[in-house]
C-alpha positions in Angstrom: -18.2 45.0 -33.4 -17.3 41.2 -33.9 -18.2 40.0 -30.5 -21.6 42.0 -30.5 -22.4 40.4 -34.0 -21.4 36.9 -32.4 -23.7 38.2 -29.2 -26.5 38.6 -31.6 -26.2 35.4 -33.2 -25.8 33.6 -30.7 -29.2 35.0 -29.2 -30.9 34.4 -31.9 -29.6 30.7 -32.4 -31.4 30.5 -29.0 -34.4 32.2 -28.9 -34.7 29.7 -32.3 -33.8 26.6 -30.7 -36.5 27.0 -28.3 -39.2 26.6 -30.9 -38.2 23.3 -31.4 -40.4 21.7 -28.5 -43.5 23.1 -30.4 -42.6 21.8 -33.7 -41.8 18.4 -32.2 -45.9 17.9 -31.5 -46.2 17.9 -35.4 -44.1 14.5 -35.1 -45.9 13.3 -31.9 -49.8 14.7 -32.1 -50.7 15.3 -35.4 -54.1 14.2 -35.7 -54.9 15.9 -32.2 -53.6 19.5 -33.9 -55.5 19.7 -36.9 -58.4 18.7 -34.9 -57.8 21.7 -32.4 -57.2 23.5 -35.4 -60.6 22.4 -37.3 -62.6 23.8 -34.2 -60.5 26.9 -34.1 -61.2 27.9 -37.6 -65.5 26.7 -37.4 -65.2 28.8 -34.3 -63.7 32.1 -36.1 -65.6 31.6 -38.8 -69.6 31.5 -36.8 -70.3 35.3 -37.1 -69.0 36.1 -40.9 -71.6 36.1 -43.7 -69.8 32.5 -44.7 -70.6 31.1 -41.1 -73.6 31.9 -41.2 -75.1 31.1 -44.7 -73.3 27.5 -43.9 -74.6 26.6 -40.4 -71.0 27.0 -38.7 -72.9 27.4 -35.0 -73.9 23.8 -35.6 -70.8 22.2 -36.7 -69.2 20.2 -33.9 -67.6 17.4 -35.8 -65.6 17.2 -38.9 -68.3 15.4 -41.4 -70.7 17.9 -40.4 -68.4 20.6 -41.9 -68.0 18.0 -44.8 -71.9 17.7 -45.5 -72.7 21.5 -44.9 -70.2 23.2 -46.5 -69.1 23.1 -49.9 -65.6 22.9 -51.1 -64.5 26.2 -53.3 -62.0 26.8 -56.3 -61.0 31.0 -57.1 -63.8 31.7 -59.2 -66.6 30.8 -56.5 -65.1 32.4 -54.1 -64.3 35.7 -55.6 -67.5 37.9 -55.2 -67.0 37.6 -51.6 -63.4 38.4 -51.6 -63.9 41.1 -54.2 -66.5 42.5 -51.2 -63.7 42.5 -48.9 -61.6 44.3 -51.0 -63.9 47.0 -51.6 -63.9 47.3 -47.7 -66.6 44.9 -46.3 -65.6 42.7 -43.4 -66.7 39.7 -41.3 -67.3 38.2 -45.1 -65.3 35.5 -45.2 -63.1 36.3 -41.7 -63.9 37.6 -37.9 -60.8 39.3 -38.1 -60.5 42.9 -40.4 -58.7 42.4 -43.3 -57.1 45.0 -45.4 -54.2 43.1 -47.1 -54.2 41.0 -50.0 -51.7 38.7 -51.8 -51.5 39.1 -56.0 -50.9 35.2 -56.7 -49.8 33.8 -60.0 -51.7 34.0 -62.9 -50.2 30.8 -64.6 -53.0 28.3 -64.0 -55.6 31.0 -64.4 -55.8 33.8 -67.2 -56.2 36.4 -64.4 -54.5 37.1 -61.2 -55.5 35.7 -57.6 -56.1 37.8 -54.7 -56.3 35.9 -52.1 -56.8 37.7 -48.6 -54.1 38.0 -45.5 -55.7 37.9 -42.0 -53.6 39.8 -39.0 -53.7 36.1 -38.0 -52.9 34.3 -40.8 -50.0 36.8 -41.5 -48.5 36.3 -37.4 -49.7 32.5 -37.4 -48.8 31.0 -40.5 -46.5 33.2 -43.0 -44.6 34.8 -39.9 -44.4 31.6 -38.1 -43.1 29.6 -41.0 -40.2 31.8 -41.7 -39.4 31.2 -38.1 -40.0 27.5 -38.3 -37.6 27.2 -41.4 -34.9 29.1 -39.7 -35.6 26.7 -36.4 -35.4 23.7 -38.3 -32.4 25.0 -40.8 -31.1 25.2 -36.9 -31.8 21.9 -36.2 -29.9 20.4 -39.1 -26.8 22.4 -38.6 -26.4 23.5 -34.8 -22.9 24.8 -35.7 -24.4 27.3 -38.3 -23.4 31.2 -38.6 -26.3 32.5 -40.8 -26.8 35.6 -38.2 -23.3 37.2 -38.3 -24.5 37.5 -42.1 -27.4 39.0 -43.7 -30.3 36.8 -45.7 -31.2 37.7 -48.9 -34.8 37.6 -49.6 -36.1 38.5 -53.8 -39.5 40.1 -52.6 -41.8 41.4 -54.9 -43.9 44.8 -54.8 -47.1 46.3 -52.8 -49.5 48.7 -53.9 -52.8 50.2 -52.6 -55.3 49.1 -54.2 -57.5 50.6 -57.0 -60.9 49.4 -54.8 -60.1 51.2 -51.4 -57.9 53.2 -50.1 -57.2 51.5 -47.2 -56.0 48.3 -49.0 -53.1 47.3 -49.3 -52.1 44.6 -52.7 -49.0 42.3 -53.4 -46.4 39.7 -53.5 -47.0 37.6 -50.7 -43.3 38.0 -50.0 -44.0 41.6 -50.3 -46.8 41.9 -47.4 -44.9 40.0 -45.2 -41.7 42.2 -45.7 -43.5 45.2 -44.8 -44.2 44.0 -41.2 -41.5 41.9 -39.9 -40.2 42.2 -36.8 -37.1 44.9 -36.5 -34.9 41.7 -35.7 -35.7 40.3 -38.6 -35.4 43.8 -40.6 -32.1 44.0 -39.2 -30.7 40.7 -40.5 -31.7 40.8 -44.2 -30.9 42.7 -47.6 -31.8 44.4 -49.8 -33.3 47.6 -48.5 -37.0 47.5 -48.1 -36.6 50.4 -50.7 -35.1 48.0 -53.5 -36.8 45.0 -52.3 -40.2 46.5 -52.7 -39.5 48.2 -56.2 -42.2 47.5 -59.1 -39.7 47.8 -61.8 -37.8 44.3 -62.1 -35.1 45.1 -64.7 -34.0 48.2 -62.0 -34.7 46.0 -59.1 -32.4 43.3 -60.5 -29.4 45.9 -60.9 -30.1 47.6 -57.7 -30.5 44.3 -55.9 -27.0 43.3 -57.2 -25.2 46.7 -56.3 -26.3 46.4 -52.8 -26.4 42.7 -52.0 -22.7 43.1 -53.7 -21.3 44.3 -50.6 -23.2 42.6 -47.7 -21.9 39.8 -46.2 -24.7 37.5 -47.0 -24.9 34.3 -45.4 -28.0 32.7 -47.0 -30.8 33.1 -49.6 -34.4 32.5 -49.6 -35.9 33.0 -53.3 -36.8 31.3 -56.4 -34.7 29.3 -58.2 -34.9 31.2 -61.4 -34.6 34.5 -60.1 -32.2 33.5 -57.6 -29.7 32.9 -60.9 -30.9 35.9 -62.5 -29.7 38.0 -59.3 -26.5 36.1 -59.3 -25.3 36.2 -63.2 -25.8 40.1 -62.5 -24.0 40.3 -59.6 -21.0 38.7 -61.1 -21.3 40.7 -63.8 -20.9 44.1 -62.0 -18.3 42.3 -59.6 -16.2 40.6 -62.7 -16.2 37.8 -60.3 -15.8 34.0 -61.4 -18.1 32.8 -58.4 -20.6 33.8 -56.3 -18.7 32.3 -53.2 -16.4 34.9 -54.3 -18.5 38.1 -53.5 -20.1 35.9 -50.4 -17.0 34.0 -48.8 -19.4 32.9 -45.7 -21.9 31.6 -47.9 -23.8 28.8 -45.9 -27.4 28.3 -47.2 -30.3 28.8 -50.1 -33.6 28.3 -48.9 -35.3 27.8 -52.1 -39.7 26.7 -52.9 -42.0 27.6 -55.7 -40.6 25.9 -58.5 -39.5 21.9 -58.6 -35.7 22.2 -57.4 -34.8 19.2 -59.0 -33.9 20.9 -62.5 -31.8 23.3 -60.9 -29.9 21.4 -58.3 -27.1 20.6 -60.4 -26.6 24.3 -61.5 -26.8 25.3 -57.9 -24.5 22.4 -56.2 -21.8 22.1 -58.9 -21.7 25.7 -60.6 -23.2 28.0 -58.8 -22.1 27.1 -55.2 -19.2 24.8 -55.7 -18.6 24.4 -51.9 -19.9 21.6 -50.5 -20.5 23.1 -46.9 -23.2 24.8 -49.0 -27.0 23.5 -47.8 -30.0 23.7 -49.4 -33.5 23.9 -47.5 -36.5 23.5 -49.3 -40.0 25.0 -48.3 -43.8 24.8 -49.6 -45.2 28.7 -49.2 -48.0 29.9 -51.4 -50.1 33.3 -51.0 -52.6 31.3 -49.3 -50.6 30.0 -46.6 -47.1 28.4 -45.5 -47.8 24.6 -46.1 -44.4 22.5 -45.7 -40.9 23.1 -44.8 -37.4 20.3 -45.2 -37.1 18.9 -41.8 -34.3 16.4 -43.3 -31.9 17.5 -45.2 -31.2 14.3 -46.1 -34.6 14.2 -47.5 -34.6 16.0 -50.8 -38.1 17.2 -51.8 -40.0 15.8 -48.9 -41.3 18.3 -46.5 -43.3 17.9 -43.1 -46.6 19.1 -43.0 -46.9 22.1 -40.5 -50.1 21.5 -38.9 -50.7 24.4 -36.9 -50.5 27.8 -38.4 -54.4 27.8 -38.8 -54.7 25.4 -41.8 -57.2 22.6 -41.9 -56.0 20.0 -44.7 -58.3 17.9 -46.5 -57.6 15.5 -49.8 -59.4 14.8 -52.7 -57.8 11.2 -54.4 -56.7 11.3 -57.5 -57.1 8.3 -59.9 -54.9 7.3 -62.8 -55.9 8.7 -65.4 -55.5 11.9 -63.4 -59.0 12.7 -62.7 -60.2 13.9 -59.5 -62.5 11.2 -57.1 -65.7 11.4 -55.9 -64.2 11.7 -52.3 -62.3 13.6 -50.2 -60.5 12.7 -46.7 -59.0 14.5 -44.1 -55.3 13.7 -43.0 -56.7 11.1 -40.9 -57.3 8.8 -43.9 -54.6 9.9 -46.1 -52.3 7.0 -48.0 -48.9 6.6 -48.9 -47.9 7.1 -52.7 -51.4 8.4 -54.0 -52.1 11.2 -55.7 -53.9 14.0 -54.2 -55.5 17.9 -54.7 -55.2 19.8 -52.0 -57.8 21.5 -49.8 -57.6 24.3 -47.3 -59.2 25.7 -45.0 -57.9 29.0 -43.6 -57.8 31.5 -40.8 -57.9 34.0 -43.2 -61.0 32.8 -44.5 -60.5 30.7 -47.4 -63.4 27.7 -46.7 -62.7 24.3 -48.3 -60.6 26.0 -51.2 -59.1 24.6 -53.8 -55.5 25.3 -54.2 -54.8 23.6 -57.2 -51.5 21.7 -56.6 -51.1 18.0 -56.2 -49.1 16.7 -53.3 -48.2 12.8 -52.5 -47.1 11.6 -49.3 -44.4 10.2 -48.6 -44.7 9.2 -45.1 -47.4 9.4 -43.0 -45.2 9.0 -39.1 -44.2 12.2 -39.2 -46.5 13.5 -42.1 -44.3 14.5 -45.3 -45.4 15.2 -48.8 -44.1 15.5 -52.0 -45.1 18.4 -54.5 -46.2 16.6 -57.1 -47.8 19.6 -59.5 -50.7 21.5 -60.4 -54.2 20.3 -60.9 -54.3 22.3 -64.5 -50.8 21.9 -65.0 -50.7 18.8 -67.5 -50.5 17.7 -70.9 -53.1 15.1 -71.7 -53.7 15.8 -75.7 -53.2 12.1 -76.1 -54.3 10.3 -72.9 -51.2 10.3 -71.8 -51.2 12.5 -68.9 -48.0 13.5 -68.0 -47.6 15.5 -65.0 -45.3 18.3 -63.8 -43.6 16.1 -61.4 -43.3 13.4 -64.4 -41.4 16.0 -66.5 -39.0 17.7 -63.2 -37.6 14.2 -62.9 -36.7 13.4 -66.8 -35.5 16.5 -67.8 -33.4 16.4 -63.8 -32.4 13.1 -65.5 -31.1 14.0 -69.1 -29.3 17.3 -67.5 -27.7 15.1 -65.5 -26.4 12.0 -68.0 -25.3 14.9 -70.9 -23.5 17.3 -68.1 -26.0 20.2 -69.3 -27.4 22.7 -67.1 -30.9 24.5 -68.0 -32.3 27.7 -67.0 -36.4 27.8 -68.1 -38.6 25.6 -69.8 -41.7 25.0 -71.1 -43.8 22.1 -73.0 -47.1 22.0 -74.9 -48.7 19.3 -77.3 -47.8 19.4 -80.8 -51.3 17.7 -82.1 -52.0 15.3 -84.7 -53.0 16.5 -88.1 -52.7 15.9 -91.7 -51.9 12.5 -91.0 -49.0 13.8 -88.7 -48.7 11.7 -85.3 -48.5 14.3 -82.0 -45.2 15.2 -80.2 -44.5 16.9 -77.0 -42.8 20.3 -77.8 -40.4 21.9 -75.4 -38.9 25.1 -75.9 -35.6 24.9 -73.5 -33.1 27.4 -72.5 -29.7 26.3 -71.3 -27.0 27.6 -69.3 -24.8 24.6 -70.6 -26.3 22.8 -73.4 -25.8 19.2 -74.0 -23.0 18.2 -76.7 -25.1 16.0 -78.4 -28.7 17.4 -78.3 -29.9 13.9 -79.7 -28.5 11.9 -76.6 -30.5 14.7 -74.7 -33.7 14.1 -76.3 -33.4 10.3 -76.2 -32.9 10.3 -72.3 -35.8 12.7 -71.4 -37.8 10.5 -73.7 -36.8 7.1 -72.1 -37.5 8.6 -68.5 -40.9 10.0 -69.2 -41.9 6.3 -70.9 -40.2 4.8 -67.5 -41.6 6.5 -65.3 -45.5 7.1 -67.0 -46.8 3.7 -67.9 -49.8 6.1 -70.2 -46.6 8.1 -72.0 -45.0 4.5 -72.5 -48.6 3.5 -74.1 -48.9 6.5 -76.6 -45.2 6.4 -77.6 -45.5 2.5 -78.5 -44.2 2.0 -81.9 -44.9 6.0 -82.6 -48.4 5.7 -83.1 -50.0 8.2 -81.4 -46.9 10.3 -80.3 -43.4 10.7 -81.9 -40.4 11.4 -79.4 -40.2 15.1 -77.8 -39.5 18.0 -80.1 -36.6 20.3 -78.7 -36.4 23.7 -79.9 -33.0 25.5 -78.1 -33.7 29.3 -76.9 -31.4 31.6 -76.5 -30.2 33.1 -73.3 -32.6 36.0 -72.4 -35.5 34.3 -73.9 -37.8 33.4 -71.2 -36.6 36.6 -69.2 -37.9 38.9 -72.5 -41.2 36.8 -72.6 -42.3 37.4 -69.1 -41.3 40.6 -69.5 -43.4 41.6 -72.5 -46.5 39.5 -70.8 -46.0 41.9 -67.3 -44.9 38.9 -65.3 -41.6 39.5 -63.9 -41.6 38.7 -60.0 -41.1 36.2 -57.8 -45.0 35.4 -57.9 -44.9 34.8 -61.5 -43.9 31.3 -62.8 -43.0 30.2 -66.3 -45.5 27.8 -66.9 -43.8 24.3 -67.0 -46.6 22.2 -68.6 -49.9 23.3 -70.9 -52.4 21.8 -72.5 -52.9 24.3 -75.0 -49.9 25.9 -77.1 -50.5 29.6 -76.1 -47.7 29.7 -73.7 -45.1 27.8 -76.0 -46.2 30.1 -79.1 -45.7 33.2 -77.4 -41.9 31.9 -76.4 -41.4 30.8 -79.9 -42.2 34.1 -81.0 -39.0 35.4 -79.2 -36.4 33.9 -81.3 -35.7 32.0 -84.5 -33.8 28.9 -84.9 
């Protein structure tokens, strides 16, 4: 049984190594493939409604597609993708489409459903996962993933209440319900407990059965990665997770800043250092990035051929979005940009609401900087998601403390009260000294955003961050009441309103 498991991994280990040739024209023609990818998609796209109300048989050239067609966010494009939900095609795609991914609702009161193409599900979601596993590969030629199983935290599918031939969920969830039977036969869970609705049975069940596979890597959310693994060790009565998995080798790991959590996951949670970490940039709309370098951490190359056209809309300081918008042609090193897709699932010019930088532009990596609406600016001071990844990173790493969730708001000025930044935080090692803590985020933010530095000058305008400690379980019980547990649902890190950090609050007393 050993040598046919070594058989199989070896096979696979080659049938993945051969990828590498196509993935190498992302380094050496980049420019050339989004180009053959711009046609591509106008191409698709002539006979739909969309095509045709935008003069798609006349575009030839990208600044045609520029001046005729207008760039989306959700909300525009919704009645047409509520009419393909009800069962309408060639809307917004050539291709029928009958599944749809449920994205977060954390930058927008209401879920997303954002439409999966047969080719956007083969050509981009399918052929990311490959593309990670090829360039995971690449880094370690000497791995043994495949004479393990990979853990994967999906999340669940449902028809859908408009038709009954729609199908509705996690993005991980769609694409789990058609891979390939090779790729069925190397993972765990069960597509039975993967796909469950109920998160606080899935969790348990998850843990029973992952228990006593010999799982080799993980690819999953940060947060609920931990989650899976503080119950596992529970049931087990283990000390460590390398325990229950003694051929450990890598997590794969995307939808949340890493940063926070790679001391948790390096020192506590996998202790041995032959332990790698991958990081990847998927979203229901499409697979955007994946860690060529692991040397690299949080710089990902731009896949540029799974039937995405990019373009960029500059950001300026003060955080607000420019009159102009460029295609990856024109793009520059260390600004600030919103992201714009076009995909072959029919998404025109959308916006997808996260902010990217690059960070080199030979090959073409990015950096995940946040979210268009995920900010505080109460004061002018405009701090950022990626701002607040690298000081609170920064302050878990000088006190030795480890956190688990977080979330900030404004605490605004009134009866002659200055403002604050409010964080609600909850630690799997607290700091000693919750002072030194707060001192070190507060001197990071001010170093590393010259507007922060501005308002906190002589505590005029804002006084140093307010800490409030949660207990464990807090953000878990939050999400829980509000309907969001999943690996599409994110606690929302930053807010410019107080909704989010109220309802925490409300969860515990100090």
């Amino acid at each position: 049984m050993a040598n046919g498991i070594s058989l199989f991994n070896e096979a696979l280990l080659w049938f993945m190594k051969r990828r590498m040739s196509r993935i190498e024209s992302i380094y050496t023609r980049p420019l050339e493939l989004q180009e053959e990818c711009f046609k591509g998609l106008v191409y698709a796209g002539r006979q739909t409604e969309w095509g045709k109300k935008y003069g798609y048989s006349q575009i030839h050239h990208y600044d045609t597609f520029k001046s005729q067609v207008p760039i989306s966010t959700y909300e525009e494009l919704f009645p047409y993708i509520d009419r393909i939900m009800q069962g309408e095609q060639q809307v917004l795609w050539n291709s029928p489409i009958t599944w749809f991914s449920k994205s977060s609702g954390t930058t927008n009161a209401r879920s997303k459903f954002i439409p999966v193409s047969k080719e956007s599900l083969e050509d981009c979601h399918m052929m990311g996962g490959k593309d990670m596993i090829t360039l995971l590969i690449n880094n370690r030629p000497d791995t043994q993933i495949f004479e393990g199983k990979g853990l994967s935290i999906g999340g669940s599918l449902s028809p859908s209440i408009s038709h009954p031939n729609v199908l509705v969920g996690d993005v991980s969830a769609v694409i789990m319900k058609n891979l390939p039977v090779w790729a069925q036969m190397i993972r765990t869970p069960s597509l039975e407990v993967a796909l469950m609705d109920d998160w606080d049975q899935k969790i348990e069940r998850m843990a029973w059965e992952t228990s006593k596979e010999n799982v080799t890597s993980i690819l999953g959310v940060p947060t609920w990665t931990l989650v899976l693994i503080e119950k596992i060790l529970e049931i087990t009565g283990k000390q460590s997770i390398l325990e229950v998995w003694e051929n450990f080798e890598f997590m794969i790991h995307g939808a949340v800043a890493f940063g926070p959590y790679r001391e948790v996951f390096q020192k506590d949670i996998f202790r041995n250092q032959g332990v790698g970490f991958l990081e990847i940039y998927n979203a229901s709309e499409g697979f955007f990035g994946i860690q060529d370098d692991l040397s690299l951490k949080d710089e990902l190359l731009l896949m540029l051929d799974y039937g995405i056209f990019y373009e960029f809309i500059p950001i300026n300081e003060e955080g607000e979005e420019q009159d102009t918008i460029v295609d990856l042609s024109q793009v520059e090193l260390g600004l600030n940009y919103a992201m714009v897709i076009s995909t072959n699932a029919g998404l025109w010019r959308y916006k997808i609401g996260d902010t990217i930088r690059f960070t080199s532009i030979d090959p073409y990596r990015i950096k995940i900087s946040g979210r268009t609406k995920h900010f505080i600016n109460a004061f002018g001071e405009e701090l950022i998601m990626e701002n607040a990844e690298i000081a609170i990173s920064k302050a878990c790493l000088e006190t030795n403390s480890i956190i688990k969730e977080y979330t900030a708001a404004p605490s605004y000025m009134q009866g002659g009260q200055r403002g604050s930044h409010e964080w609600v935080i909850e630690f799997s090692k607290a700091p000693k000294e919750m002072h030194t803590f707060v001192e070190i985020l507060d001197r990071t933010l001010r170093e590393i955003n010259s507007d922060y530095d501005a308002k906190r000058s002589y505590d005029l305008v804002l006084g140093p961050p307010l800490i409030h400690q949660a207990p464990s379980g807090t953000f878990y019980a939050w999400m829980r009441e509000r309907g969001k547990l999943g690996g599409q649902h994110k606690v929302p890190r930053l807010s410019n309103h107080r909704e989010f950090l109220e309802g925490v609050k409300a969860h515990f007393k100090e």
